[in-house]
Structure formats: C-alpha cells, structure tokens
C-alpha positions in Angstrom: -64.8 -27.6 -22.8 -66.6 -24.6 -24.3 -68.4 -25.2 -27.2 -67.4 -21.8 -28.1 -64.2 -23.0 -29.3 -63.7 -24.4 -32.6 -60.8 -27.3 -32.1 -61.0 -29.9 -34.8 -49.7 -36.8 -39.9 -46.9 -36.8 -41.9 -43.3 -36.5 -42.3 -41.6 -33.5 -41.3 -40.3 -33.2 -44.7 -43.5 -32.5 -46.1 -43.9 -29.8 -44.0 -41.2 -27.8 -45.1 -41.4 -28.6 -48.8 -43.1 -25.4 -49.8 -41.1 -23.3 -47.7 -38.5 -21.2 -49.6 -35.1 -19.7 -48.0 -35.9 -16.5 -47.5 -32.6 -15.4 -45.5 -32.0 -11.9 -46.7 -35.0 -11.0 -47.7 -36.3 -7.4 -46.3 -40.0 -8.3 -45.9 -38.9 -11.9 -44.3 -36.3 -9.5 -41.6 -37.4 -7.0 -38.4 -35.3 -3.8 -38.4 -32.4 -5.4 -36.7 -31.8 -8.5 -39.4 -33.4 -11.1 -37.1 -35.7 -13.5 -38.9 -39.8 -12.6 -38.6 -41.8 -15.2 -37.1 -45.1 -15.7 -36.2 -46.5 -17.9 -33.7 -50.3 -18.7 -33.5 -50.1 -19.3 -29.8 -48.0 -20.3 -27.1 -46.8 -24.0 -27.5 -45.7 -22.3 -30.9 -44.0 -19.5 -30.1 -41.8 -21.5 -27.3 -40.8 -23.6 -29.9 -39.8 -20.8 -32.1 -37.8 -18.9 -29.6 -36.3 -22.1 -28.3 -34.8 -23.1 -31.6 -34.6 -19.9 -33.0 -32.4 -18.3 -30.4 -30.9 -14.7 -30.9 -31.3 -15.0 -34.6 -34.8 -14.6 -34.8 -38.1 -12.3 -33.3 -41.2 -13.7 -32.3 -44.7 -12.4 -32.3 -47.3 -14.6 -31.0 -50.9 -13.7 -32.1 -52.3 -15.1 -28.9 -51.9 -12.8 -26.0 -51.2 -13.8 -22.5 -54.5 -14.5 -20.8 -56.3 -14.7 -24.1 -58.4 -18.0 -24.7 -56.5 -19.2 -28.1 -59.9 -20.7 -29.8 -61.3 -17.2 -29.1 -59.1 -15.6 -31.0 -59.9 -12.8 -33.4 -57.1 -11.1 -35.6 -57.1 -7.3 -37.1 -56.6 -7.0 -40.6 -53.3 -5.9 -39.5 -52.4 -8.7 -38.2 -53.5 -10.5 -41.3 -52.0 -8.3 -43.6 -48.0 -8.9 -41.5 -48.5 -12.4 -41.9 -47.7 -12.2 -45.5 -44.2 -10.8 -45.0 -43.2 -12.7 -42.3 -40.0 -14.9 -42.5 -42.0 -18.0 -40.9 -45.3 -18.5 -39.5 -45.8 -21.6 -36.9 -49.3 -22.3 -36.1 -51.0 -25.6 -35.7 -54.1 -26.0 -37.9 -57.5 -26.2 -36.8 -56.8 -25.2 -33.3 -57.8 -21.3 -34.4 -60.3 -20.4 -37.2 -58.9 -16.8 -37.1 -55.1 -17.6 -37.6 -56.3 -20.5 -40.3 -58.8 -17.9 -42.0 -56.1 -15.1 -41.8 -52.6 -17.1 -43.3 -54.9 -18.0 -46.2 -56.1 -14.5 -47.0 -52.7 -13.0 -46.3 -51.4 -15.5 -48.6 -48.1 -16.3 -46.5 -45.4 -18.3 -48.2 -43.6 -19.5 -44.9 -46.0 -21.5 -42.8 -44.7 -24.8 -41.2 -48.3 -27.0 -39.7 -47.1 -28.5 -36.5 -50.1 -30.8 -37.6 -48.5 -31.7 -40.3 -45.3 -32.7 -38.2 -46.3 -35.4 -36.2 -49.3 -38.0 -36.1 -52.6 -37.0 -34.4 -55.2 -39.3 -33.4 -59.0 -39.2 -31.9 -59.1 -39.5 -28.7 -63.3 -38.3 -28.7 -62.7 -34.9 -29.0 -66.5 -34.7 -30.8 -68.1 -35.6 -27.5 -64.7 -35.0 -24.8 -64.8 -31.3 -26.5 -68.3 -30.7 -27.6 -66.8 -29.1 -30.7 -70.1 -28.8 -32.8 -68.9 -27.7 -36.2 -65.4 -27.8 -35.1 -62.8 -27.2 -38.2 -60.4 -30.3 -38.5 -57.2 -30.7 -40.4 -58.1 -33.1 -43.3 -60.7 -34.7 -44.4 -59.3 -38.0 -42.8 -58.3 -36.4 -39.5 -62.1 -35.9 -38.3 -62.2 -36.3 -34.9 -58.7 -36.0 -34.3 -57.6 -34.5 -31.2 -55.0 -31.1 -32.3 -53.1 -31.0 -28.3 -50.0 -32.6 -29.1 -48.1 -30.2 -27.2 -49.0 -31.9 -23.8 -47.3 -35.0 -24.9 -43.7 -34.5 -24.4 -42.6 -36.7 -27.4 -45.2 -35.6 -29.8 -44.5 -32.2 -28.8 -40.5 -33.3 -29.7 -41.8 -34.1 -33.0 -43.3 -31.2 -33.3 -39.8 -29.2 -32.3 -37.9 -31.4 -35.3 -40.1 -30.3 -37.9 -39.8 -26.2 -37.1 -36.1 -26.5 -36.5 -36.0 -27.7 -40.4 -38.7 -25.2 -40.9 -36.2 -22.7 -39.7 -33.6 -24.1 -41.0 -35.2 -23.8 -44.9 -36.2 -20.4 -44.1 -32.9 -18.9 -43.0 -30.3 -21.4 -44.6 -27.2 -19.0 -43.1 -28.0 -20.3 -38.9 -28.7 -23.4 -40.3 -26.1 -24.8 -37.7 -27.5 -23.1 -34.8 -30.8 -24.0 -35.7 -30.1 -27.7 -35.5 -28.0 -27.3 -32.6 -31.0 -25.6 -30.7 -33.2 -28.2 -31.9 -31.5 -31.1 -30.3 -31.5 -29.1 -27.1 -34.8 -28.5 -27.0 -35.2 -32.5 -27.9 -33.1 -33.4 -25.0 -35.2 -31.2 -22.7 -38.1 -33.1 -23.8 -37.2 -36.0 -23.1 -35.8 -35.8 -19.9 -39.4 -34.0 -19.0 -41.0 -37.6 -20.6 -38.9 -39.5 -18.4 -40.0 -37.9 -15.3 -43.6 -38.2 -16.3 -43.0 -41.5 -16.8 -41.6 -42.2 -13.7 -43.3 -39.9 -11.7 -46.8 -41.5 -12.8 -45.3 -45.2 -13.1 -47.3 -46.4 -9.8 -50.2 -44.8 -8.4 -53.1 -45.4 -6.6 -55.5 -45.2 -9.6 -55.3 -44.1 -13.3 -58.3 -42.0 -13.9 -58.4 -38.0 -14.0 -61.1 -35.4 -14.2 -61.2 -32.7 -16.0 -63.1 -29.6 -17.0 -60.8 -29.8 -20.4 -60.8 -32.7 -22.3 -57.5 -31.7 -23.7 -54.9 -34.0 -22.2 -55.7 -37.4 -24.5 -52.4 -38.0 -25.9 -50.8 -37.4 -21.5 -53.1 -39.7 -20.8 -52.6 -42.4 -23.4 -48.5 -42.2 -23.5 -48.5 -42.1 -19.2 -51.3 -45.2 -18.8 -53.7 -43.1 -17.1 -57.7 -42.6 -17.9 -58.9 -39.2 -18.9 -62.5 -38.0 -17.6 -63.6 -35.2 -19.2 -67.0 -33.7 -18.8 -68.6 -33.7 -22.0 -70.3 -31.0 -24.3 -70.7 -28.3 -22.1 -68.8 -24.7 -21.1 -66.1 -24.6 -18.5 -68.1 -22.2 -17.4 -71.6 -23.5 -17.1 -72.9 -26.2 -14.7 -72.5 -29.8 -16.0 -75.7 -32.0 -16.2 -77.3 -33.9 -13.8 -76.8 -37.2 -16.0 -72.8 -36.4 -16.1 -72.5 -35.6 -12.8 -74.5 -38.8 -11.6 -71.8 -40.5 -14.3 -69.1 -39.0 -12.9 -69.6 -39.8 -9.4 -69.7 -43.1 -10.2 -66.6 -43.0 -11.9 -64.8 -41.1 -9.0 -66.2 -43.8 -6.6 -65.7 -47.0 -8.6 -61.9 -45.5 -9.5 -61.3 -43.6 -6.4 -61.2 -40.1 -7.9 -60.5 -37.4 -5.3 -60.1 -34.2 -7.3 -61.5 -32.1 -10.4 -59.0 -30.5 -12.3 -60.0 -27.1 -14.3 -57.6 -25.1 -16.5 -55.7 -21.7 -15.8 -57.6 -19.3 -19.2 -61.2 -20.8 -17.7 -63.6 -19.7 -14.5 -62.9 -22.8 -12.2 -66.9 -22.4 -11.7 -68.0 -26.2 -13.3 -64.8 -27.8 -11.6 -66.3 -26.6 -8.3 -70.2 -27.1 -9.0 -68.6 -30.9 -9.6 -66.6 -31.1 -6.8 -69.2 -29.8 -4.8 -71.7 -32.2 -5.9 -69.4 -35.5 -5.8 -67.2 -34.0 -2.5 -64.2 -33.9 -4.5 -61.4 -31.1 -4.2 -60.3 -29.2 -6.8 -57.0 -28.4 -8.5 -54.9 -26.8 -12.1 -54.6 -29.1 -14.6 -53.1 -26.2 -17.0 -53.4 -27.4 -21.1 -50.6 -24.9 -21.5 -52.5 -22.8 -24.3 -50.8 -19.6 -22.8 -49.1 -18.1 -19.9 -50.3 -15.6 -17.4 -49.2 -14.7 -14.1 -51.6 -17.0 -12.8 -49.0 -20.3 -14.7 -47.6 -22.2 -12.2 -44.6 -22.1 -13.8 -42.6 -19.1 -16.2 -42.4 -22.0 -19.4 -43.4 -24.9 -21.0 -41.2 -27.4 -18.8 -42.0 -25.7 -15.9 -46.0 -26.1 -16.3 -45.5 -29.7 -17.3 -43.3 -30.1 -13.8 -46.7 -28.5 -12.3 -49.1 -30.9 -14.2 -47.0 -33.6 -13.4 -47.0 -32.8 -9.6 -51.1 -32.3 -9.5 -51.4 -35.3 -11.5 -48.8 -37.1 -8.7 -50.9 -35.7 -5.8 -54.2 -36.6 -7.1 -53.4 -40.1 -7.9 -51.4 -41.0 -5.3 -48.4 -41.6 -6.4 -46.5 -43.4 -4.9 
C-alpha cells in the first residue's frame, strides 16, 4: 500500500438526520431539474446512479484512472460542493474531499462510514498509513473498504437510498424501489462469493493492497498483505523472507496487485518467491484496464482470480 495515501458505525438514520429535502431547490438542481450529486469516488458514485436512476446527475470527483487517496480538488470543485443536492463520500478515505465539504460548508452529505459498522482489520501496519486521518476518535485503526464486502456495501446502498430519498422527497418511491434492486443485486453477488470460495485448496491471499479485510473475513479466507511500503517500491528482505514462508507453509501460488498501481512490487515478490502474478482490483475506479464495465462485474473478476488462485474447487 502506498504510504502516500492517507486511509484512516451507526444506524442509517443517523446519517440522514441533518439532511434537509431540498427537492426544488435551484442550487440543489442541474439545468434539466435532475437532482445534483456528488460522489467522492467510484463505489459512491455507482451507488448514486444505481438508486438515483433518471432522476438524478452525477459527478464524481475521482477521475477514471486517478488514485482516489491522491486526490486533490480545485477551489471549484470545492466551491459546487456547497450547492449540490447530495454529496456521497466516505470519510477518511480522501483528505481533499473531507477538507473541501467542510470548507464548502455542504448541507447534503450522507457518510457511507456512518452507514454501516467498520472494523480494524490492521490497516496501521496492512496499509502503512502513517498519520492516516480516521473517522472518530474510536474508529482508529479501522479499515474504510467496505465496498468490497458485498453486504456491507448493501448497507452502505440502504443508507444513500434514504439519503436520497430526504433530499428529493417527490422520487421518494423510485428511490426505494431502486434501492431494493440494487440490494438484491448484492446479494445474489454474496451468494456466489460464497459459494464460489466455499472449498478451496487453501485460504490465504497476497496482496500488494491490503484493502480486501472485510472479503476476506465474511468469505473465510486469510489476507496477506505486504506491509508499510509503496506498491511501487521493492518490499523488504525481512517481508519477503516472511512471505515465502507463508506462501510455502499455506501453498500460496500467486501475488495479486491492484489495477490504479505499477504491478512492479507484485512482480519483484513473485519473482523472489516463484509465484505468478494476477488483478486483485479494490474497485477504487474504473479504467479501461477494469476487468469488468461495473461494480458487479469487477467483483465477478475478483471472485474468479481469487477461485483460480486458491483452487477452488
């Protein structure tokens, strides 16, 4: 993980409290009447243009193929956050959007931190998040990719369907209606990760990103990130010597390194332990290099590396 990046639960009603209907309103609408919302990266914005459907336009701060930790916003971008009908972000995750809703001083915000519980699954040391921001004083440590956890991430979808739902009162209906779709969806995708990952020949994965704690822990499996260093930097002689003792002792045959990342540490590993190499994709954005045009369809990827590389069977 690069220590560049700056990653650090409650009911979903709490969430929504302090959001006000703003259906109507001419700085909460685009020029065609659709509802303004602003996503902080991708596993936001698919949310919000899942749920929100034809009544509402997206922007998503993060552009495709930009690392989302990296991210730094114009005052421009700051200053239309303040308007907007609803902004989605998840806190912690991005400094910039987190620095820039507070200066803008946006009304409409919905935390998808807030919206379901997160837990520490070592990101201090899995990360190497030195000074990383958290959410809460008592969340230190706790691990912000709920996303890649299909339930979680159908928590998640709940709480910005009442989001929407506060913020535009008059879709209300459709809002809900979208939000039990995208519900559905989800957990027919954690069924086939269940099922998919039910028997295999061992439990344990390596990875470049330590970002897949919560897949690991609701799937059975072991996550084996390499610790405190840049994707794109060599890893240690200590790790590696660590790591090929893992690979041995839990017959580990491939390195997996992310899609918005130089694949240069996954191969220096796999080089140095004879492993292969392979996408594990933490889903932060997608580029033409996703295996996959959406959020189900780079989970159906994930699930297929992580099949291949354990040995499903």
């Amino acid at each position: 993980m690069n220590v560049r990046r700056l990653i650090p639960a409650a009911a979903l009603s709490a969430a929504v409290l302090g959001l006000s209907a703003c259906s109507g309103s001419t700085t909460a609408a685009t020029k065609d009447g659709k509802l303004d919302v602003v996503a902080s990266f991708y596993p936001m914005q698919y949310l919000a243009e899942r749920i929100g459907g034809d009544h509402v336009s997206v922007r998503n701060l993060t552009k495709p193929g930009v690392e989302p930790h990296d991210l730094e916003l114009s005052p421009k971008q700051t200053a239309s956050l303040g308007g907007a009908g609803l902004v989605v972000y998840l806190k912690g995750i991005q400094p910039a959007v987190d620095k820039a809703i507070a200066q803008s001083g946006a009304k409409h915000t919905v935390d998808a931190a807030d919206l379901t519980k997160l837990e520490d699954h070592g990101t201090e040391v899995g990360h190497g998040h030195e000074g990383e921001e958290h959410h809460g004083e008592s969340e230190a440590g706790a691990d912000p990719h709920v996303w890649l956890d299909p339930v979680k991430y159908a928590e998640v979808a709940q709480g910005v369907g009442k989001a929407l739902q506060k913020a535009d009162p008059d879709h209300a209906a459709d809002y809900k209606k979208n939000t039990d779709a995208v519900v559905k969806d989800l957990g027919a995708l954690n069924e086939k990760f269940a099922a998919g990952l039910k028997n295999t020949a061992t439990k344990t994965f390596i990875t470049t990103h330590s970002a897949f704690g919560y897949l690991a822990e609701r799937y059975g499996l072991t996550q084996e990130g390499i610790a405190g260093i840049d994707p794109e930097a060599e890893p240690s002689p200590a790790r590696v010597k660590e790591l090929q003792s893992v690979a041995k002792k839990d017959h580990v045959d491939t390195v997996f390194f992310e899609t918005l990342a130089s694949d240069k540490t996954a191969k220096t590993l796999a080089k140095d332990t004879g492993l292969k190499t392979d996408v594990l994709d933490p889903l932060e954005g997608i580029t033409k290099k996703s295996k996959g045009e959406n959020y189900v369809q780079v989970m159906e990827s994930n699930l297929a590396a992580l099949q291949k590389a354990l040995g499903a069977k």
